[in-house]
C-alpha positions in Angstrom: 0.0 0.0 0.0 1.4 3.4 -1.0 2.3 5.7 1.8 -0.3 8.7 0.7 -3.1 5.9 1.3 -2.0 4.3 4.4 -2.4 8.0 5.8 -5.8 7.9 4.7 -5.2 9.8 1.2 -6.6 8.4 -2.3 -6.0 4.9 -3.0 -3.8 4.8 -6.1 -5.0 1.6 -7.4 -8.9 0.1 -6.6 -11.7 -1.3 -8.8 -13.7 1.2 -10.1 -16.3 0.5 -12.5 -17.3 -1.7 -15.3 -18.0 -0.8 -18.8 -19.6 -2.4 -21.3 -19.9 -1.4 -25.4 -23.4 -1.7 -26.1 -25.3 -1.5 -29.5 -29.3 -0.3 -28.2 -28.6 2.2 -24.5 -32.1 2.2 -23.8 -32.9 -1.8 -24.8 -30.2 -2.8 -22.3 -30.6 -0.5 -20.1 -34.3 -1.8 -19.8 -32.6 -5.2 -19.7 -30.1 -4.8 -16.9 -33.0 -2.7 -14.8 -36.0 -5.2 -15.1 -34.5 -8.5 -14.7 -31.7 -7.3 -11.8 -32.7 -4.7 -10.4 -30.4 -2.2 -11.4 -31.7 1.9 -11.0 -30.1 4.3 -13.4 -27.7 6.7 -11.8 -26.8 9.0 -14.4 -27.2 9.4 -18.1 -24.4 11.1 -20.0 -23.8 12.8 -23.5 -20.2 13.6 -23.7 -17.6 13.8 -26.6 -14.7 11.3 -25.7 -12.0 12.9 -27.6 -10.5 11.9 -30.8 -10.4 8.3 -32.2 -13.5 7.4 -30.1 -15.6 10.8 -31.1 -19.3 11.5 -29.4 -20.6 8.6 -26.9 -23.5 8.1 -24.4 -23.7 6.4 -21.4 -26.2 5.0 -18.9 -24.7 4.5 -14.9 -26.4 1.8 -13.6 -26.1 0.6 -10.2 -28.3 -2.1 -7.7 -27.4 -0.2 -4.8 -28.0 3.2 -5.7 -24.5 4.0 -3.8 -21.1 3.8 -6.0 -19.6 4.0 -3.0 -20.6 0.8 -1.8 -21.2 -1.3 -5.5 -18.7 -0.3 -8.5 -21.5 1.1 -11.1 -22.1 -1.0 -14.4 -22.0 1.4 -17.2 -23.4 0.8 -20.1 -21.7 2.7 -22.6 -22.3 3.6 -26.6 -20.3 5.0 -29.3 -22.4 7.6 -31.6 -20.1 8.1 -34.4 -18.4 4.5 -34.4 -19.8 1.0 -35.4 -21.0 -1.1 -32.7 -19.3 -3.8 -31.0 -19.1 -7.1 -32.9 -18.3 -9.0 -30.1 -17.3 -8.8 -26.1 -14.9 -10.7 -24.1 -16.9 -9.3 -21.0 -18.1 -12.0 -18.6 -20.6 -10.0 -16.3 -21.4 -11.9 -12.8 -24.9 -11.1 -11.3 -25.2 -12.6 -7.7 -29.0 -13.0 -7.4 -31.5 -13.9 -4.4 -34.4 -15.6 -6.2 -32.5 -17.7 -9.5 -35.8 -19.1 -10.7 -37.5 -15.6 -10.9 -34.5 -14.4 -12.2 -34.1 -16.8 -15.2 -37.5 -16.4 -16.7 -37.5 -12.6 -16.1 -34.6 -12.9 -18.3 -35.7 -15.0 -21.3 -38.9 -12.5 -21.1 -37.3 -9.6 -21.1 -35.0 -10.9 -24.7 -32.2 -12.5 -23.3 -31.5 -16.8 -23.5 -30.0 -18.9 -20.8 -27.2 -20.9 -22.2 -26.5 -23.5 -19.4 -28.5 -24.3 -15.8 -26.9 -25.9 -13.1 -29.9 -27.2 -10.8 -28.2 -30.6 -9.9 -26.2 -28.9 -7.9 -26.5 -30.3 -4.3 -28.1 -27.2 -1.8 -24.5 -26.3 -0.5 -23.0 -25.8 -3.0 -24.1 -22.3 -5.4 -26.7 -22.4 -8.0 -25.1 -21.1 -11.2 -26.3 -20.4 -14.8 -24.5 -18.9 -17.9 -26.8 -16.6 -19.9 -27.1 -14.2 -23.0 -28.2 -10.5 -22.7 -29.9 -9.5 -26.0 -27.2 -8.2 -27.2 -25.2 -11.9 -26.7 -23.0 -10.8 -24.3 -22.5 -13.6 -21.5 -23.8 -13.3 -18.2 -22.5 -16.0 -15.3 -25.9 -16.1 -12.8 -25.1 -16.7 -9.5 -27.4 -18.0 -6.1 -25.7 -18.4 -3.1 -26.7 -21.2 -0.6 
């Protein structure tokens, strides 16, 4: 640990956020909000400079609090093609799996693997698709 944060200045290094290329804001952000829960922070119209031009972005967060829960920010590029692909595995810890998983398929996005033979002890874990494909690892603790 660096000696400015030991003394109770700013951390030099720490987690911070996630961010995620998205092709449809609004569809995802609908996503992310009605199937986990997530409340929309902050919406932001910014130019990014050159080489990645105008972009928007949606904060999202479960907690309401960045200070407690890094923000998942959904983020688009106005003047750039969308993504193609992501090699963004985004873990959800959830209280109610079942709920969860068919709020999910309803709301456009397809659950690639269940794991309910997992004995009671041991987590409950699914792999999923947003709408957009990206993968989603679905998490219930014991």
């Amino acid at each position: 640990m660096s000696e400015t944060a030991q003394r109770g200045g700013p951390a030099a290094n720490r987690f911070s956020f996630t961010k995620v290329l998205v092709k449809d804001l609004d569809k995802l952000a609908a996503f992310y909000t009605n199937v986990f829960g997530f409340r929309q922070l902050e919406r932001i119209t910014a130019n990014a400079g050159p080489g990645i031009g105008q972009i928007e972005e949606i904060l999202l967060s479960i907690s309401g609090d960045i200070a407690v829960e890094p923000p998942l920010v959904l983020f688009k590029t106005l003047e750039q093609a969308p993504p193609q692909d992501t090699d963004t595995i985004l873990g959800l810890i959830v209280s109610d799996f079942d709920d969860v998983l068919k709020r999910l398929s309803a709301a456009g996005g397809t659950v690639v693997s269940d794991s309910p033979e997992h004995p009671a002890t041991v987590a409950r874990c699914a792999f999923a698709r947003d709408p957009e494909g990206r993968l989603l690892e679905i998490v219930q603790m014991p």
